[in-house]
TORNU-56518 format. One record per residue (C-alpha): x, y, z. Coordinates in pm, whole numbers, plus 50000, padded with zeros to 5 digits. Last residue first. Example, Ala and Ser with C-alpha at 12.3 -4.5 7.8 and 13.67 -1.06 7.14 Angstrom:
% residues 2
513674989450714;512304955050780;
***
This chain:
% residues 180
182784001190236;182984010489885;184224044789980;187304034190144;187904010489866;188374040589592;190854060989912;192944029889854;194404019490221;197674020290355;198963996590643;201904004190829;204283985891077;206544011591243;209924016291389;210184049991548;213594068491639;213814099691834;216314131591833;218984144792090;218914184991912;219734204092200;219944241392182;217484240091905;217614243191562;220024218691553;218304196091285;215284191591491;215304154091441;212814129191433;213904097191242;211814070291114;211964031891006;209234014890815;207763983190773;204873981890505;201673961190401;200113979590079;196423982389964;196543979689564;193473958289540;196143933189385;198023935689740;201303958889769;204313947889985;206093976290175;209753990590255;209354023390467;212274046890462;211334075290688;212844111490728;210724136890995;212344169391101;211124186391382;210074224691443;209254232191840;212794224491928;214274206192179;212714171092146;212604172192534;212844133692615;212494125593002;210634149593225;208274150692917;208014176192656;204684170392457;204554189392126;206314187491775;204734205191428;206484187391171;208704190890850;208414156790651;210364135490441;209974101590224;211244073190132;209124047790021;210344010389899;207653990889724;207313955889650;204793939789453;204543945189074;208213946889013;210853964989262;208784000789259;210084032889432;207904055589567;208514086689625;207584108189919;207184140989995;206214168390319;203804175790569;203254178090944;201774168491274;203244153291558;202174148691935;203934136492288;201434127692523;203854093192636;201834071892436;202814089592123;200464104891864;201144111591463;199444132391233;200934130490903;200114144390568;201394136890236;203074154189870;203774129689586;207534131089430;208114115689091;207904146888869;205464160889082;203044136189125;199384136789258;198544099189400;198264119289747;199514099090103;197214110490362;198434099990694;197444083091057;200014077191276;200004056491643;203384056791851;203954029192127;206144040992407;209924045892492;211284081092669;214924073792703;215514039992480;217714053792282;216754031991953;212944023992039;211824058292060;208274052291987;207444018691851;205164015291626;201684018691506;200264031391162;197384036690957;197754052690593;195094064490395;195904064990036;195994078389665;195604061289410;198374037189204;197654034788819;201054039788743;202814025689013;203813991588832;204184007988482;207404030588603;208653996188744;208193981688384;209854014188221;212874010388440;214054040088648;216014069988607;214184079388282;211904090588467;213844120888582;216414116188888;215254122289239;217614146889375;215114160689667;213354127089723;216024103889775;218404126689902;216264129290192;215384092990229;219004079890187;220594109390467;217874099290731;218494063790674;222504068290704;221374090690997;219774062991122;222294037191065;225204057691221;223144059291549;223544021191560;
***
């Protein structure tokens, strides 16, 4: 199973480094995120649900920007673990468009880490975030998503054992925000 996650780790990071130009994709899934804003995104998972050494529920809250960079958006992530541990960070994302509806996000994030616990020592102050999210988007443009993510420190550590978190996300147009 460990093979799948790095597999995941390897698709989202490749993903949004060597995303091709526009051209890459077709012009009516181009047309399908054009008008999308940016987001807040809510979030709660399970923490650690791979290994099973330190398991809890994780809760995330992001901004997700509507700016573009060729096809890359920068975010924000805070994310909190029932068992005290704490993430915060930044990083990319692309989204990928399958008609008007579905939505596949990879995405990847360098993050502040803290909370050792007697069980699950991250081993490394600086962790690596990679998440492939798959999501269904509503006419308002709010999206419904199930995503998979990967914590790693990428050996910058002396141990590097790394954390799994399978999420169900739901992201919010800043525009309806504001009409509430």
């Amino acid at each position: 199973m460990k093979w799948f996650f790095k597999a995941v780790s390897l698709v989202a990071i490749a993903t949004a480094v060597l995303s091709a130009p526009v051209g890459f994709m077709a012009p009516a899934a181009l047309a399908a995120g054009a008008d999308d804003p940016d987001f807040l995104t809510v979030g709660a998972g399970w923490f650690d649900f791979n290994r099973k050494k330190d398991e809890g529920a994780e809760f995330r809250l992001e901004y997700r920007s509507n700016y573009k960079l060729w096809e890359l958006k920068p975010f924000a992530t805070l994310a909190v673990a029932s068992n005290g541990m704490t993430f915060i960070g930044a990083g990319v994302l692309m989204d990928v468009y399958f008609g008007r509806r579905w939505v596949v996000t990879p995405s990847f994030a360098p993050t502040w880490w803290q909370g050792k616990t007697d069980t699950l020592d991250m081993g490394h102050a600086v962790e690596f975030r990679s998440q492939l999210e798959v999501a269904y988007r509503f006419d308002d443009r709010s999206r419904l998503g199930l995503s998979v993510s990967h914590y790693s420190n990428a050996s910058l550590g002396d141990t590097n054992p790394g954390t799994e978190t399978a999420m169900v996300n739901y992201s919010i147009p800043f525009a309806k925000l504001s009409s509430w």
